[in-house]
TIVO-2410 file (N, C-alpha, C; in nm, 3 decimals):
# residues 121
REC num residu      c1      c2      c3 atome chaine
REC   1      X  31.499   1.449   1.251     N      A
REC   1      X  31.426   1.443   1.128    CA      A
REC   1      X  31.277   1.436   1.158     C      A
REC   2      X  31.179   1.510   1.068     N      A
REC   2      X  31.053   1.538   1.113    CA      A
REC   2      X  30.960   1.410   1.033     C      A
REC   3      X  30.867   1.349   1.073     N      A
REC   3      X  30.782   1.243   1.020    CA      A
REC   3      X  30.676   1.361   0.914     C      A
REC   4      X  30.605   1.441   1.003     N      A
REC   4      X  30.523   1.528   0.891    CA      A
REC   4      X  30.460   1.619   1.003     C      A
REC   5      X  30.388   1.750   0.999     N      A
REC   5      X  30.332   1.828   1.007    CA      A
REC   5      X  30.258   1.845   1.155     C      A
REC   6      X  30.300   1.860   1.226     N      A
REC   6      X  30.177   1.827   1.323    CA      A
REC   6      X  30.044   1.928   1.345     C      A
REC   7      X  29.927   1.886   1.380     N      A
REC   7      X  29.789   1.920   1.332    CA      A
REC   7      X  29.733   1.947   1.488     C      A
REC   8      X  29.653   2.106   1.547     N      A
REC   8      X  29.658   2.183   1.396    CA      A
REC   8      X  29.795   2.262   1.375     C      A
REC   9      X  29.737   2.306   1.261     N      A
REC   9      X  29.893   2.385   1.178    CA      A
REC   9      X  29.899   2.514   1.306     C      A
REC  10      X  30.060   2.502   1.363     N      A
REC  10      X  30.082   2.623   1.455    CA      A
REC  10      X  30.262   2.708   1.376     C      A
REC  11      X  30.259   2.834   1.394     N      A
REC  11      X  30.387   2.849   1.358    CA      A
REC  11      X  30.471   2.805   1.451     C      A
REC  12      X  30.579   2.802   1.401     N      A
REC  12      X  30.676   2.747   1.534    CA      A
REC  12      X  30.762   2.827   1.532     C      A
REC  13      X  30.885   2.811   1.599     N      A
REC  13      X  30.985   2.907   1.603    CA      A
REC  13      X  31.100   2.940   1.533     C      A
REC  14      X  31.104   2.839   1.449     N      A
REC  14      X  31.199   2.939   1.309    CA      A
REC  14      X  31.124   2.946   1.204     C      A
REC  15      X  31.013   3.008   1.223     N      A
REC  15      X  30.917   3.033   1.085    CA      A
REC  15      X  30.832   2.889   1.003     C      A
REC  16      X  30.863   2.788   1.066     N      A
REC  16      X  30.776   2.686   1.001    CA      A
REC  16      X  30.700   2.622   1.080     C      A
REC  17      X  30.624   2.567   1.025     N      A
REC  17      X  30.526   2.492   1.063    CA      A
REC  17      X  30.572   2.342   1.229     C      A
REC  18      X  30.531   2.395   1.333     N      A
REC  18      X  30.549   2.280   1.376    CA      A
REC  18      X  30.547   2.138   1.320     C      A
REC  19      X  30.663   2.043   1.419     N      A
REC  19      X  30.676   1.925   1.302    CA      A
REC  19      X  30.658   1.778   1.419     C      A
REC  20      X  30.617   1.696   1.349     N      A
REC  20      X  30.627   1.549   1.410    CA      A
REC  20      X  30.728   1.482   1.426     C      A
REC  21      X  30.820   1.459   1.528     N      A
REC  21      X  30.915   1.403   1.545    CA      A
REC  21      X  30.929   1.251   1.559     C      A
REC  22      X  30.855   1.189   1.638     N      A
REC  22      X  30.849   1.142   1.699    CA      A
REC  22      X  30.704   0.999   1.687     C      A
REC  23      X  30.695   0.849   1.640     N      A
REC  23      X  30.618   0.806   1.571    CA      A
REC  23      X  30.537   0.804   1.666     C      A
REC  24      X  30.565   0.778   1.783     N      A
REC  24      X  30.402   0.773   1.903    CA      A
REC  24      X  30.330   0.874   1.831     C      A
REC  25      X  30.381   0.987   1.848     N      A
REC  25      X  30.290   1.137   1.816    CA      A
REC  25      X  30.244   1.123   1.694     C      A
REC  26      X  30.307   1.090   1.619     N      A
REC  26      X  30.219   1.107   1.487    CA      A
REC  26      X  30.108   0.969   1.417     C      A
REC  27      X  30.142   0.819   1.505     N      A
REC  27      X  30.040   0.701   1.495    CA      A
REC  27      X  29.924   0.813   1.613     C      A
REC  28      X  29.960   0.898   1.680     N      A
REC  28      X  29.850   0.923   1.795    CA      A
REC  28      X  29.772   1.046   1.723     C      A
REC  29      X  29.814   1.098   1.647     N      A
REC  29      X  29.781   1.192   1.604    CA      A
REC  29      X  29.674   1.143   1.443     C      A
REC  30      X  29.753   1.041   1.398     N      A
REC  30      X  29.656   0.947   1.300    CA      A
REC  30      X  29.531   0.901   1.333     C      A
REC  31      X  29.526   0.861   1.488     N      A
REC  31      X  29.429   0.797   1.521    CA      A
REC  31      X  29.314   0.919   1.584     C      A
REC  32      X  29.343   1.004   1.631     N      A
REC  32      X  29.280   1.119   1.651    CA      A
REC  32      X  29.211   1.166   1.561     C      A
REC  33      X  29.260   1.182   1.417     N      A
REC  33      X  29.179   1.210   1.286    CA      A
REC  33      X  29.094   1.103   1.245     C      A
REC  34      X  29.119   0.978   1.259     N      A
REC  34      X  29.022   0.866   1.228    CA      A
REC  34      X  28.896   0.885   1.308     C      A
REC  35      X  28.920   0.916   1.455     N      A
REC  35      X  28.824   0.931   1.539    CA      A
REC  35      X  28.694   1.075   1.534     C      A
REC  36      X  28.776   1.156   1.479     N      A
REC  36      X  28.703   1.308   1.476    CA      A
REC  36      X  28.661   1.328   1.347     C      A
REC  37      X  28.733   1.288   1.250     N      A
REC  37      X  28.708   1.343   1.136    CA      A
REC  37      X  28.559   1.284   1.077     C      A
REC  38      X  28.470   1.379   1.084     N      A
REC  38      X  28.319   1.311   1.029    CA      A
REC  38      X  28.343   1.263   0.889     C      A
REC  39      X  28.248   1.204   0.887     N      A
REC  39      X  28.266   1.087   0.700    CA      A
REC  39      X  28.162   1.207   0.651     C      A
REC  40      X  28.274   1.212   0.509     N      A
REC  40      X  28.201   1.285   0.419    CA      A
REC  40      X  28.282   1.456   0.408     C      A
REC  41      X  28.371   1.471   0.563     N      A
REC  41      X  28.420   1.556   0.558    CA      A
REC  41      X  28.564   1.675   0.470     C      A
REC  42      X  28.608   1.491   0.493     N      A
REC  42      X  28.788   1.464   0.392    CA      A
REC  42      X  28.751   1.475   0.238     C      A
REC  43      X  28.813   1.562   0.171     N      A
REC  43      X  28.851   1.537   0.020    CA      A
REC  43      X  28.866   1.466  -0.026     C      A
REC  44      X  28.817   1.416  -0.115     N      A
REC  44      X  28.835   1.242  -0.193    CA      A
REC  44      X  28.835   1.121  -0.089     C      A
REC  45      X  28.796   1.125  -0.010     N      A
REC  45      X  28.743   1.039   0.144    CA      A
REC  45      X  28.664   1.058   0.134     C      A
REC  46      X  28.551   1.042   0.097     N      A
REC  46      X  28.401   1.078   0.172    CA      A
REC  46      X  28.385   0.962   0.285     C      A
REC  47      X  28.434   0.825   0.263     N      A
REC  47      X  28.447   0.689   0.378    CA      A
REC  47      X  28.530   0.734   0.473     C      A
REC  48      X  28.578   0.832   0.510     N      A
REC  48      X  28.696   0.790   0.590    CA      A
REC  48      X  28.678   0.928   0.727     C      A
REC  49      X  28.685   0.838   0.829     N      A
REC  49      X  28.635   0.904   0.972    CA      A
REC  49      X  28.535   0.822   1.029     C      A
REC  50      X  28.493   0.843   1.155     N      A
REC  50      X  28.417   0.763   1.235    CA      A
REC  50      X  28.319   0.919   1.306     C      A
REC  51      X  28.377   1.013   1.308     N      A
REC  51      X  28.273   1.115   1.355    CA      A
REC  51      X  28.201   1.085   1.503     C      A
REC  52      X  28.296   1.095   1.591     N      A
REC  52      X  28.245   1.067   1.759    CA      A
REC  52      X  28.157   1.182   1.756     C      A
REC  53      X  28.148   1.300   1.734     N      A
REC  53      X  28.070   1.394   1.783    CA      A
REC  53      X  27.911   1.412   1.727     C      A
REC  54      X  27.903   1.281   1.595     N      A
REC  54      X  27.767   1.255   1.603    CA      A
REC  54      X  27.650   1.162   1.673     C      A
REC  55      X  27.796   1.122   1.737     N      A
REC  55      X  27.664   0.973   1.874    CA      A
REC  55      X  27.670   1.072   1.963     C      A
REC  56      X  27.720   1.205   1.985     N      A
REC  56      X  27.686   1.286   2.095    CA      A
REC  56      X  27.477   1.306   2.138     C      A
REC  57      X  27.424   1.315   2.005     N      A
REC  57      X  27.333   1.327   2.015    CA      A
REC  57      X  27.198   1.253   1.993     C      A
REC  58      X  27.255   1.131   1.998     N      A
REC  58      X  27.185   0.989   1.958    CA      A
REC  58      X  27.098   0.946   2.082     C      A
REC  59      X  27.001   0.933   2.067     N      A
REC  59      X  26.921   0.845   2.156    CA      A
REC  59      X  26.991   0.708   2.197     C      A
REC  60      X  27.096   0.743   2.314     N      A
REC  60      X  27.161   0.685   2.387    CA      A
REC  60      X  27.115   0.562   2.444     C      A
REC  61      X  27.119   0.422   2.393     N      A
REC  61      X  27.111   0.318   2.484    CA      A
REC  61      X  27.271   0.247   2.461     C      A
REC  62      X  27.312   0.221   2.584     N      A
REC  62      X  27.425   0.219   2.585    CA      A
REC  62      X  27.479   0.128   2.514     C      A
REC  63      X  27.404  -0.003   2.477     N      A
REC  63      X  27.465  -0.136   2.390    CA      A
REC  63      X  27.439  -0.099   2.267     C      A
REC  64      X  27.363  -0.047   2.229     N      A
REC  64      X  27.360  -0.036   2.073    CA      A
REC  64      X  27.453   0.095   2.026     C      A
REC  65      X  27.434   0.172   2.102     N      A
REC  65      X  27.521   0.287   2.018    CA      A
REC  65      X  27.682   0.267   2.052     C      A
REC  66      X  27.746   0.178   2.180     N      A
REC  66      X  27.861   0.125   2.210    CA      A
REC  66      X  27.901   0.043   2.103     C      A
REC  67      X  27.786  -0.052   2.064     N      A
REC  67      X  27.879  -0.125   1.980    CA      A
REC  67      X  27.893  -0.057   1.834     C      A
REC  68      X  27.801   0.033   1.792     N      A
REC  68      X  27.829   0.128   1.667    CA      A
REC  68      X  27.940   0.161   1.646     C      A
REC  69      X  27.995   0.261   1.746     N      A
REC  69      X  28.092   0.285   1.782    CA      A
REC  69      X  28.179   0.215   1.738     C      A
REC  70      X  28.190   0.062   1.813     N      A
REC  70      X  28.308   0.002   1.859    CA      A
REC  70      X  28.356  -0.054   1.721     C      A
REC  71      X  28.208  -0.070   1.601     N      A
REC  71      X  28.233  -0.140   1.510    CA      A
REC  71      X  28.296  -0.020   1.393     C      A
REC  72      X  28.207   0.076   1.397     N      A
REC  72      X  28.294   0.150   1.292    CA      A
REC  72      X  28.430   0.201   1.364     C      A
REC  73      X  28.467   0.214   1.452     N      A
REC  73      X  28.593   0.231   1.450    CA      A
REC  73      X  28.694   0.109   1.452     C      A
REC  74      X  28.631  -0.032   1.437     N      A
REC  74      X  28.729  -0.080   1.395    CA      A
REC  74      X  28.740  -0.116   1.261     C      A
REC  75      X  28.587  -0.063   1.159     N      A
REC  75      X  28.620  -0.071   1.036    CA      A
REC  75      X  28.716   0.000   0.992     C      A
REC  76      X  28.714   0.123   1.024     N      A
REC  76      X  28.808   0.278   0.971    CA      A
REC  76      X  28.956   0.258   1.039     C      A
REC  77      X  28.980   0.131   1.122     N      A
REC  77      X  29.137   0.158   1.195    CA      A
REC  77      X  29.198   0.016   1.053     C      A
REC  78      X  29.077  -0.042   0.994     N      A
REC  78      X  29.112  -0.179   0.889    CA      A
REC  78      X  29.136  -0.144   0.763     C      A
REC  79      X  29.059  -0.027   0.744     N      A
REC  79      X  29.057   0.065   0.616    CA      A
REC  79      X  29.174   0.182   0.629     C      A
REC  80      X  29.209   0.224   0.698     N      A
REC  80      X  29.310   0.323   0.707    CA      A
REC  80      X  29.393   0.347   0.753     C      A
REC  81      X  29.422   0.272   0.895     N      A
REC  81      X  29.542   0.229   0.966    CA      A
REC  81      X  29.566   0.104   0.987     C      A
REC  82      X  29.598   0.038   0.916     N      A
REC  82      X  29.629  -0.117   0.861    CA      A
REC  82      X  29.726  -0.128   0.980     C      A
REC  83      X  29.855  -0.082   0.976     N      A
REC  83      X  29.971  -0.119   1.067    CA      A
REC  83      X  29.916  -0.108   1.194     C      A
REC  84      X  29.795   0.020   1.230     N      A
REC  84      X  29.789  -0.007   1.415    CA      A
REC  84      X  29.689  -0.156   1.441     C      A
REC  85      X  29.710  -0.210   1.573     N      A
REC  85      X  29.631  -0.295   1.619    CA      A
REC  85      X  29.528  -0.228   1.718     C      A
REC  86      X  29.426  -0.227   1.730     N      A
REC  86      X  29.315  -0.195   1.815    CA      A
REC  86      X  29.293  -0.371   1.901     C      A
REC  87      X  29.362  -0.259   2.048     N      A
REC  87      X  29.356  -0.346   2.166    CA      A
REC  87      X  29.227  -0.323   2.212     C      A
REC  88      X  29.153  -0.207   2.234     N      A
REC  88      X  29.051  -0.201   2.335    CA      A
REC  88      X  28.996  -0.098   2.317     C      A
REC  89      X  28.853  -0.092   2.360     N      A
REC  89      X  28.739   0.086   2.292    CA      A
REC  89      X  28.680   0.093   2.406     C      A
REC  90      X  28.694   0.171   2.530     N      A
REC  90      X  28.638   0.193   2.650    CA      A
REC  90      X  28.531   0.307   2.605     C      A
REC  91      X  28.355   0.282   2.626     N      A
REC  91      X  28.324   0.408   2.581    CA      A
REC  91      X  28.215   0.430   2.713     C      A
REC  92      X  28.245   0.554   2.770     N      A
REC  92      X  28.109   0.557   2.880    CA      A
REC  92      X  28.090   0.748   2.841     C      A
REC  93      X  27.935   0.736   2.862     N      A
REC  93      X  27.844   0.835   2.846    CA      A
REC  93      X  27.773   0.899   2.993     C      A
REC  94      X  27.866   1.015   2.982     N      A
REC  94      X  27.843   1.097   3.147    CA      A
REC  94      X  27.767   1.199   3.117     C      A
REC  95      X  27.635   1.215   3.125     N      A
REC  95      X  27.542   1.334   3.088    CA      A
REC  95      X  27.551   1.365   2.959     C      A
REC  96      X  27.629   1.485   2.945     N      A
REC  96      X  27.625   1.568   2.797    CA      A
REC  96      X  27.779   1.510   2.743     C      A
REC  97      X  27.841   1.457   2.762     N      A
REC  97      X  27.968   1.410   2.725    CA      A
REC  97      X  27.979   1.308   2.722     C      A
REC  98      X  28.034   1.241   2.590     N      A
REC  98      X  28.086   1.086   2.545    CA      A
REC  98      X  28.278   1.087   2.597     C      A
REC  99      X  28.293   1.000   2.634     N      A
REC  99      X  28.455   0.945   2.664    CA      A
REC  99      X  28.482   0.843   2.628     C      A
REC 100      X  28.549   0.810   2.518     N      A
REC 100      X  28.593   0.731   2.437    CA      A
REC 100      X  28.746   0.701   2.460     C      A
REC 101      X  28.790   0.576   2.478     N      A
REC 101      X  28.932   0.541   2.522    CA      A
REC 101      X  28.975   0.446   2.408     C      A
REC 102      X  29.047   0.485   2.339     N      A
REC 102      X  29.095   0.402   2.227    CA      A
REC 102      X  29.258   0.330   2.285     C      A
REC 103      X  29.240   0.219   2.344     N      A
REC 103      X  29.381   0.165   2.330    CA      A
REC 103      X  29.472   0.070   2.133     C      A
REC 104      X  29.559   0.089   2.170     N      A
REC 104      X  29.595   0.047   2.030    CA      A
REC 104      X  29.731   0.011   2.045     C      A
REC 105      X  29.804  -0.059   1.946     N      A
REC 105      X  29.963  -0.091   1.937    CA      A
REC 105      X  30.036  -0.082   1.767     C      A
REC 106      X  30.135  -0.093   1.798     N      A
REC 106      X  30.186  -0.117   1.635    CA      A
REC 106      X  30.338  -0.228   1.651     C      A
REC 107      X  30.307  -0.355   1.691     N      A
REC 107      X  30.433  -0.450   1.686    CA      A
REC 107      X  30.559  -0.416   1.616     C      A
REC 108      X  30.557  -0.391   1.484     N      A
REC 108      X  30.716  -0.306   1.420    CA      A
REC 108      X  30.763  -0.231   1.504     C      A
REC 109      X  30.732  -0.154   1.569     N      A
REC 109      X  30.769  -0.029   1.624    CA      A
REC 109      X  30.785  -0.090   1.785     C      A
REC 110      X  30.741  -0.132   1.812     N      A
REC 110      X  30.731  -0.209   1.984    CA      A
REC 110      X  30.624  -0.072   2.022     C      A
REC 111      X  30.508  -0.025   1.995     N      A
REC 111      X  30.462   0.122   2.056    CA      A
REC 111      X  30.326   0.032   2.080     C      A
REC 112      X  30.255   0.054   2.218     N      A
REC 112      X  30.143   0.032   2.319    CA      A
REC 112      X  30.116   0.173   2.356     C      A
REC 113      X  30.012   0.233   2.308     N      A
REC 113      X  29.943   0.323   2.347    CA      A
REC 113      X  29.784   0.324   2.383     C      A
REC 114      X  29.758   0.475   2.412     N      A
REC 114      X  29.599   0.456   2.413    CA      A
REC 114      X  29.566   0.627   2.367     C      A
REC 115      X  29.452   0.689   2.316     N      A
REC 115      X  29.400   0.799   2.306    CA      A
REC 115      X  29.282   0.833   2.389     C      A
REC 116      X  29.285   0.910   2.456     N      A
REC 116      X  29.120   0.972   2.498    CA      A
REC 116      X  29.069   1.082   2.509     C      A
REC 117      X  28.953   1.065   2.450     N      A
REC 117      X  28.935   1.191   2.364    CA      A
REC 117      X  28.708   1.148   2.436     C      A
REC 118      X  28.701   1.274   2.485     N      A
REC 118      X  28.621   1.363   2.540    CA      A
REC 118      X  28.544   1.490   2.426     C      A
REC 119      X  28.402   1.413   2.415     N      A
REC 119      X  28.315   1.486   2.322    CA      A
REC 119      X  28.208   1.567   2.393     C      A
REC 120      X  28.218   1.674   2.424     N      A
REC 120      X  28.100   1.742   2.453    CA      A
REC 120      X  28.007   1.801   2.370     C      A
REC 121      X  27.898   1.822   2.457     N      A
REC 121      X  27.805   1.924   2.408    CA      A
REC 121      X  27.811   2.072   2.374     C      A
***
C-alpha cells in the first residue's frame, strides 16, 4: 500500500505515478521540502519552507548565519512537522557550497534518521 506520491513526479511502470511506500521515505522526503522549499513559494503557504539556497549567498559569518539556519528550521519542523523530532543541524560552508545535515526521529514509528542535502552555486 502506497503512503502518497513520491516527488519529483516520475512515470513508473504501469503507467502511474511513482509511489511512497515506505514511511522513512516519505518523513525523508517531508523534510526535504521543508528544507528547499523557499517561503513564499507554496500555495496558500507563503510561511512554509526554510529556503537553504538563499544563505547560499549571504555574507557568510559562520555563527550568525548557522544559527539562522538552525533556528528557522526548527521553527518550520514545529510548524509543519509536529510528529518529527529534530536531533541535530550540522551546517559547514565549503567555498561555493552549503552542507546541511539534518538529523531527526519520529518515536511512534521507532525511525532515527538524518538528510543531507548539498546547496551549490
Amino acid at each position: 500500500m502506497s503512503i502518497t506520491v513520491q516527488l519529483p513526479l516520475n512515470q513508473g511502470s504501469d503507467s502511474i505515478y511513482n509511489n511512497i511506500d515506505d514511511i522513512r521515505d516519505y518523513v525523508k522526503q517531508n523534510v526535504k521540502n521543508v528544507l528547499l522549499t523557499v517561503p513564499g513559494e507554496r500555495v496558500m503557504l507563503p510561511d512554509f519552507g526554510v529556503g537553504l539556497k538563499r544563505y547560499l549567498f549571504e555574507n557568510y559569518e559562520a555563527a550568525n548565519t548557522a544559527a539562522e539556519i538552525r533556528s528557522t528550521v526548527e521553527v518550520q519542523f514545529a510548524r509543519y512537522l509536529p510528529t518529527v523530532i529534530l536531533h541535530d543541524i550540522r551546517i559547514v560552508e565549503e567555498g561555493h557550497a552549503l552542507l546541511v545535515k539534518v538529523f531527526y526521529g519520529m518515536t511512534d514509528v521507532n525511525l532515527q534518521d538524518f538528510l543531507e542535502i548539498v546547496v551549490i552555486n
